[in-house]
Structure formats: structure tokens, C-alpha cells
KEKE-3310 file (N, C-alpha, C; in steps of 0.2 Angstrom, whole numbers, plus 5000, padded with zeros to 4 digits):
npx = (5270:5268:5274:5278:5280:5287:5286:5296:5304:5296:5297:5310:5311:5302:5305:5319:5316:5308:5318:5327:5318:5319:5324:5326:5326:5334:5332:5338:5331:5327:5327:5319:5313:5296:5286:5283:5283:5287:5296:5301:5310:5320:5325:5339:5342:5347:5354:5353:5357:5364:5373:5389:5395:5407:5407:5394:5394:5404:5397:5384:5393:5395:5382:5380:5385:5382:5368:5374:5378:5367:5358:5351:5343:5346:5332:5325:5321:5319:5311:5307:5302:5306:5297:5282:5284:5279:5286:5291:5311:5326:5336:5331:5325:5338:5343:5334:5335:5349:5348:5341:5346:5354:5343:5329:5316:5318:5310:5304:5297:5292:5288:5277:5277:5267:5259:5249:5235:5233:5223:5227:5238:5249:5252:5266:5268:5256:5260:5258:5260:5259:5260:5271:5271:5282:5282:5289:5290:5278:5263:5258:5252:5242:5249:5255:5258:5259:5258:5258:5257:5248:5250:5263:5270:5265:5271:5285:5288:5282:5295:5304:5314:5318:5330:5338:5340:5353:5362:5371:5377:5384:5390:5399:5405:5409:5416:5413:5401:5385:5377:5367:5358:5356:5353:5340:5331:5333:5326:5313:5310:5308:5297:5284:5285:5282:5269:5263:5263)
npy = (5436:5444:5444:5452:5452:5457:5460:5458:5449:5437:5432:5428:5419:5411:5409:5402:5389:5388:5383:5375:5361:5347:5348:5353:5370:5384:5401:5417:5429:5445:5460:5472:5478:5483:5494:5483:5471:5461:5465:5460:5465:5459:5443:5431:5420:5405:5391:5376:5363:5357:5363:5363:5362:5375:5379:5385:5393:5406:5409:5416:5425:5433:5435:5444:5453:5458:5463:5472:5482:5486:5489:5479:5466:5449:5439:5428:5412:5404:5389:5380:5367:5352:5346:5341:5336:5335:5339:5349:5349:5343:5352:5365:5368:5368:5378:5388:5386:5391:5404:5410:5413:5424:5432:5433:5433:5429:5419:5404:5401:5388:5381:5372:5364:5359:5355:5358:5354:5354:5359:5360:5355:5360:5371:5381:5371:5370:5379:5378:5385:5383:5388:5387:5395:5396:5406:5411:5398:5392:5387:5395:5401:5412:5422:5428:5440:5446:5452:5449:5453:5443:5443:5449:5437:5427:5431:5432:5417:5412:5417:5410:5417:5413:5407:5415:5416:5415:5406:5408:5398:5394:5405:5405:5393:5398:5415:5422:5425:5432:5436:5443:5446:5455:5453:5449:5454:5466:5461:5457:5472:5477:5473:5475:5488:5488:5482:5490:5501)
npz = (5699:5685:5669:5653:5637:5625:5607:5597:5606:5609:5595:5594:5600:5598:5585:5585:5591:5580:5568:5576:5576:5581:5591:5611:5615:5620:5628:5633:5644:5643:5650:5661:5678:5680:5691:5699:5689:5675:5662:5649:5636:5627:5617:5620:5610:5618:5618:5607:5613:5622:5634:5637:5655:5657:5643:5646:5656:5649:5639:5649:5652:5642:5640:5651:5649:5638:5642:5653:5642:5636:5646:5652:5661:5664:5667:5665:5659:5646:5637:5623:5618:5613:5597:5600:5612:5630:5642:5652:5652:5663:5659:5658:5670:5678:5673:5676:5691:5693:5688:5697:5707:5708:5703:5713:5708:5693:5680:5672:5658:5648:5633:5624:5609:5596:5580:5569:5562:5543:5531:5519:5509:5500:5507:5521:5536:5550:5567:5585:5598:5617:5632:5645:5663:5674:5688:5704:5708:5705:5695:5680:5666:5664:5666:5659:5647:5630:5615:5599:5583:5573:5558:5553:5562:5556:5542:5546:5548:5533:5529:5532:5538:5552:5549:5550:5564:5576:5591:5607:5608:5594:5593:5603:5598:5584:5584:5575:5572:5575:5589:5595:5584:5574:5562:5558:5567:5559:5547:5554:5555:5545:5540:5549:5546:5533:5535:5542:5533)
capx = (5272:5267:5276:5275:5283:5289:5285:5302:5307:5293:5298:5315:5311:5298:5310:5323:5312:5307:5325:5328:5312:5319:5328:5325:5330:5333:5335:5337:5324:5331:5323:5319:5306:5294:5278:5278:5279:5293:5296:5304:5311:5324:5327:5345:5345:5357:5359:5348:5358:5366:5383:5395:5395:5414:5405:5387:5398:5404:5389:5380:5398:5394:5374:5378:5391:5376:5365:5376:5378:5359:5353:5345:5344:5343:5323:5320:5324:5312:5314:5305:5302:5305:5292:5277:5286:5276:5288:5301:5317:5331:5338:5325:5325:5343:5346:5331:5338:5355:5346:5337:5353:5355:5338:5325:5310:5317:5303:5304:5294:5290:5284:5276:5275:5263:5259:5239:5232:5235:5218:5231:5245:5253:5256:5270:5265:5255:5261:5255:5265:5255:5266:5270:5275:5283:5284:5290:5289:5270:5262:5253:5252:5237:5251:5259:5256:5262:5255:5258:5254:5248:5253:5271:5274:5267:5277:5292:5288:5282:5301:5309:5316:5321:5333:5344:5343:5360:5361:5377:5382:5384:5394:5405:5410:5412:5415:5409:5392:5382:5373:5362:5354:5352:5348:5334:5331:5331:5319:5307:5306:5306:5290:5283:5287:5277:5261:5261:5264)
capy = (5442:5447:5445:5457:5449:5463:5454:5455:5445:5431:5429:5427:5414:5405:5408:5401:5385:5383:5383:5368:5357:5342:5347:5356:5377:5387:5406:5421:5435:5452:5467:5475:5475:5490:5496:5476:5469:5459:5469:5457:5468:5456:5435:5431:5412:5401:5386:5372:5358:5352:5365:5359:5370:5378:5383:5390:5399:5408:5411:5418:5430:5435:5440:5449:5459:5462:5467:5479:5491:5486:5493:5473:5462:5442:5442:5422:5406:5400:5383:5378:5360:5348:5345:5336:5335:5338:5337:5352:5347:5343:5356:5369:5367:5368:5386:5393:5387:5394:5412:5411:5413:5432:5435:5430:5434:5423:5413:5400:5400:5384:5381:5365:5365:5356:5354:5360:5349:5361:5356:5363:5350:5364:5377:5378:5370:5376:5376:5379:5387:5383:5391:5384:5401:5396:5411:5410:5390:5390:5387:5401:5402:5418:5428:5429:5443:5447:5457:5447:5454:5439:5446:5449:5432:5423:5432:5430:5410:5409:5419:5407:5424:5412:5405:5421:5418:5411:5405:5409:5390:5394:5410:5402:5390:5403:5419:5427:5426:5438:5433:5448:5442:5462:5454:5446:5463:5470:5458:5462:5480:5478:5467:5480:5495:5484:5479:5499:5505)
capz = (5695:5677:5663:5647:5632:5617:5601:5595:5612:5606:5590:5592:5607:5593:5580:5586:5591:5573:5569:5578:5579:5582:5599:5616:5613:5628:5627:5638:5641:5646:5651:5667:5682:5680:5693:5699:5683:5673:5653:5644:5630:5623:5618:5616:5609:5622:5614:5606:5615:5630:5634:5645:5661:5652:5640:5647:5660:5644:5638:5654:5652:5636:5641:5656:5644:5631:5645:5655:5637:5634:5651:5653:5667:5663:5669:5662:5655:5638:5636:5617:5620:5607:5593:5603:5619:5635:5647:5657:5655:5668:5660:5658:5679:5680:5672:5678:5697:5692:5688:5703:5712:5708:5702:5715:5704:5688:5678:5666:5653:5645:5626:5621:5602:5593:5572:5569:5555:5540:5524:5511:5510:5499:5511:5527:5541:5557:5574:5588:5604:5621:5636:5652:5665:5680:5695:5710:5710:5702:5685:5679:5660:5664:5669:5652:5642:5624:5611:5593:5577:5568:5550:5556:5563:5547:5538:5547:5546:5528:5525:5535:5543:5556:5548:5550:5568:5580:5597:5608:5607:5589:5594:5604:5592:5580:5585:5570:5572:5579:5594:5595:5578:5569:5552:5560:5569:5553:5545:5556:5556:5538:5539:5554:5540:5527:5537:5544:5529)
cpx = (5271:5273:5275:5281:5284:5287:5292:5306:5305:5296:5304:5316:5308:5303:5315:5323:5311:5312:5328:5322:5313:5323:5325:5329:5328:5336:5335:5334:5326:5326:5323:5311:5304:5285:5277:5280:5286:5290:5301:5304:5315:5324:5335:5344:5352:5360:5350:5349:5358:5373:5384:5394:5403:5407:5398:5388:5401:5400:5386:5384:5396:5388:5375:5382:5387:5372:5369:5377:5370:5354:5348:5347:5342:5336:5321:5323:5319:5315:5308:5305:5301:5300:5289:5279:5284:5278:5297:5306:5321:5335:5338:5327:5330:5348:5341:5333:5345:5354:5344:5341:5356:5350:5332:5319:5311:5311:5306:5298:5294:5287:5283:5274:5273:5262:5251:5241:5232:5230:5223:5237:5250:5257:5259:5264:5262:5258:5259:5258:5259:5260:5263:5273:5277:5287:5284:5288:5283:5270:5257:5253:5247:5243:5259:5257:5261:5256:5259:5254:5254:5250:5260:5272:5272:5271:5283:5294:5288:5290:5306:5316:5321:5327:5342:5345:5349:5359:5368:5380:5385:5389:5400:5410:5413:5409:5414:5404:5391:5377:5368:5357:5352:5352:5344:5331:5330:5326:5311:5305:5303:5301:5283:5280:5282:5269:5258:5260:5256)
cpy = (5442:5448:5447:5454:5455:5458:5452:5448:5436:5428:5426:5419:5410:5402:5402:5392:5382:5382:5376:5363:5351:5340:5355:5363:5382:5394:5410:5427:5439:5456:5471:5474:5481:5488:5487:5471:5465:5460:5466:5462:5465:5449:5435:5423:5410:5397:5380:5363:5358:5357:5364:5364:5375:5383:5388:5395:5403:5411:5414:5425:5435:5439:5444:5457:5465:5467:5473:5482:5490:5491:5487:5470:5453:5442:5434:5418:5405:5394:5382:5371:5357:5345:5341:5334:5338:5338:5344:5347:5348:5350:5363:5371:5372:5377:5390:5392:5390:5401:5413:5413:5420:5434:5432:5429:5430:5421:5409:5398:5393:5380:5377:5366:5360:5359:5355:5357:5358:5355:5355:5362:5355:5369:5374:5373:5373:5374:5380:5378:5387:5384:5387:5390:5398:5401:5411:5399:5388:5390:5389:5402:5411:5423:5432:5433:5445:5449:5454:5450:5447:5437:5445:5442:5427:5425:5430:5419:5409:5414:5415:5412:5420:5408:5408:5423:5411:5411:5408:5403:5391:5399:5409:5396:5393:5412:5425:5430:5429:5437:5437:5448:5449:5461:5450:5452:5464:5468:5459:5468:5482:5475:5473:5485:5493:5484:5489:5503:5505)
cpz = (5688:5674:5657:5643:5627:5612:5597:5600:5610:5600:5589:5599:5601:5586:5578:5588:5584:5569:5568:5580:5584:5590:5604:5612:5618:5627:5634:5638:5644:5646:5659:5670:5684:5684:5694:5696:5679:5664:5652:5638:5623:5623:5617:5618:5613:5617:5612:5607:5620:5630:5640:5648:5658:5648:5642:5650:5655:5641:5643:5655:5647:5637:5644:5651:5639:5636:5649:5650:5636:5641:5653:5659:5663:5670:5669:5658:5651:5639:5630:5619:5616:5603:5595:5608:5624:5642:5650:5655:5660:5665:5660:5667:5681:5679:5675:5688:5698:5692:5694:5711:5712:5706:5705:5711:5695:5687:5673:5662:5646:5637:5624:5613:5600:5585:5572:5563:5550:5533:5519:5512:5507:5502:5517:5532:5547:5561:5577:5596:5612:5628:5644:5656:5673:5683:5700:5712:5707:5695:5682:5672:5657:5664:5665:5648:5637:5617:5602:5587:5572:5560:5551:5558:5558:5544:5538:5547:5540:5525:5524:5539:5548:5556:5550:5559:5571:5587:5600:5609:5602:5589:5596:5600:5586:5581:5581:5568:5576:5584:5595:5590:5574:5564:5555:5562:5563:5551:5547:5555:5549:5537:5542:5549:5535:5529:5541:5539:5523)
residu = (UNK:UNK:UNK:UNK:UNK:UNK:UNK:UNK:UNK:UNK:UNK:UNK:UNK:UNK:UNK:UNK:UNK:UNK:UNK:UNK:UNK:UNK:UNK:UNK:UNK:UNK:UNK:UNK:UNK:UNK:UNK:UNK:UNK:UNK:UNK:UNK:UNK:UNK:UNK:UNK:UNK:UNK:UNK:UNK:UNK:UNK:UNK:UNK:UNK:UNK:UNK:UNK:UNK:UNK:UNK:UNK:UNK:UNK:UNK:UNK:UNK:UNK:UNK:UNK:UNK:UNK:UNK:UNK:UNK:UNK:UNK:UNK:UNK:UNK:UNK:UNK:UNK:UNK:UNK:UNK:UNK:UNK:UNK:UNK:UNK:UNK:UNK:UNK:UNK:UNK:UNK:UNK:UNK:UNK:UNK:UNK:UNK:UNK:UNK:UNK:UNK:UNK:UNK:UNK:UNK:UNK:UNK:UNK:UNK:UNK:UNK:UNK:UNK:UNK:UNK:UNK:UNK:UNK:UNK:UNK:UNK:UNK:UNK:UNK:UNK:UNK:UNK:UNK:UNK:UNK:UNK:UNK:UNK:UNK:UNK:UNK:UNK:UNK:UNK:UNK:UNK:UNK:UNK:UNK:UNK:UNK:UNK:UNK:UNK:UNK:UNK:UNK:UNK:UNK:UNK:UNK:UNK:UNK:UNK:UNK:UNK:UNK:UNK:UNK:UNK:UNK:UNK:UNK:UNK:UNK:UNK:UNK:UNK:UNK:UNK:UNK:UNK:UNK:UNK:UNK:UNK:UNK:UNK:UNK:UNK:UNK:UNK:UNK:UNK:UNK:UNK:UNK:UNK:UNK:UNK:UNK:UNK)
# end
């Protein structure tokens, strides 16, 4: 089954990754199932540890909650995989077999992130996201589409944009924060507005 990525969905799934390099980060990919097709329209960052089952069951309450006023369905597990780690997590697996238990068609989606050699020691660094898509128990990377404006996601790196975004581990420890991330949301459209303009 095919996967259509939004770009906001991506960036907040990469974002959110460059965020936390130094550890696993595992989001949730909402949207719905269109003509065949899974339309990821949204990411909501889980967490970028390890939550105790308490808390994840929490958490998984909180998304369905987003997604019944959103009109979404949880669709997907991302997992970002820690800086030069080529390797699924147990616990990558373990939510994507827990989705799979109300949503047959779940996928998880895999991100190995790797550092490209950068000539010009003064500017950010590069990276480079190379996906792993598991549908239906297979490993199909082809059957990943996502439409990335290249200007837009430098931008949002060289802003460090993603600094403004939260996980719902972060939510749940303080329920202040906005798990939906609309100044990141915002950011972007203001970036969007800029490179259309």
C-alpha cells in the first residue's frame, strides 16, 4: 500500500529527529486512507525515549483525542533512528505491532540518519534521511512518496525551527505544552509565504 507524505508531516517527523540526535524519536502519522492509498496529512512527535507503558497508554489517549476533532486516523509509526544507527528498534516494532491491532494496514516507517561531509567547516551540517517503509510485514522504501520543497526544509534547519517543536512525553510531563506544535505550524507557513512570495 502507498504512502503519501504532506510535507508538514515530514518535517515535523525530521524535525523532530534533529531535535534529538543523540537518541531514537518515534512519532505518529495521522491521516486517512484515500482511493487505496495512505495520506498521511499529519506527524504528532510521541516521544524521543523510552515511556513506560502508564505513560504511552496516555499518550496514544491524548492522539486519538487530537485525531477525533482532526477527522485523522493513527495511519503509522516513524521511528528516526539515532545518529548513524542502522538498526529498527525493539521499540520501533513494538508500537508499530500495538497499531496493527486496530489499524490492519499500519506501517512503520524507519529513518536512518546519517552526517554528509559538509567542504565548508563554517556552515550547519548536512544530513541525510534515508527511509526504511515497512507494509504489510515488507520493506519497501519505493512505496514512499513525499513531495519536499528543498528551500523550505533548509530554511527550517538553518533556523533551527525545530527547536520549537514538542513531543507528547514532554506534554505529559508538563501539560503546558503544546503537543500539536502551532508555532512550528506557524513557522513554516511563514517560510511557505516567503519562498511563494
Amino acid at each position: 500500500m502507498e504512502v503519501n507524505l504532506s510535507e508538514i508531516a515530514w518535517l515535523k517527523m525530521i524535525g523532530h529527529s534533529m531535535k534529538h540526535l543523540s537518541g531514537d524519536c518515534y512519532s505518529l502519522m495521522l491521516g486517512s486512507i484515500q482511493e487505496g492509498k495512505l495520506e498521511i496529512s499529519e506527524c504528532l512527535p510521541l516521544t524521543h525515549g523510552r515511556l513506560l507503558s502508564p505513560s504511552l497508554e496516555i499518550a496514544f489517549l491524548l492522539a486519538e483525542e487530537y485525531c477525533q476533532e482532526n477527522n485523522f486516523k493513527i495511519l503509522g509509526i516513524s521511528e528516526c533512528m539515532a545518529f548513524n544507527t542502522k538498526k529498527i528498534s525493539n521499540m520501533g516494532r513494538y508500537l508499530h505491532d500495538k497499531l496493527k491491532l486496530v489499524e490492519p494496514n499500519a506501517f512503520l516507517l524507519a529513518m536512518e540518519v546519517t552526517e554528509i561531509d559538509n567542504p565548508d567547516q563554517e556552515s550547519e551540517p548536512n544530513y541525510s534521511f534515508f527511509p526504511h517503509l515497512l507494509v504489510a510485514n515488507s520493506e519497501n522504501a519505493d512505496l514512499l512518496k513525499t513531495k519536499v520543497e528543498g528551500g523550505t526544509f533548509r530554511e527550517m534547519i538553518k533556523k533551527h525551527d525545530y527547536m520549537f517543536l514538542y513531543d507528547l512525553e514532554e506534554h505529559i510531563l508538563d501539560p503546558s505544552i503544546d503537543f500539536s506544535n502551532s508555532q512550528f505550524v506557524f513557522l513554516y507557513r511563514q517560510i511557505v509565504w516567503l519562498f511563494q512570495g
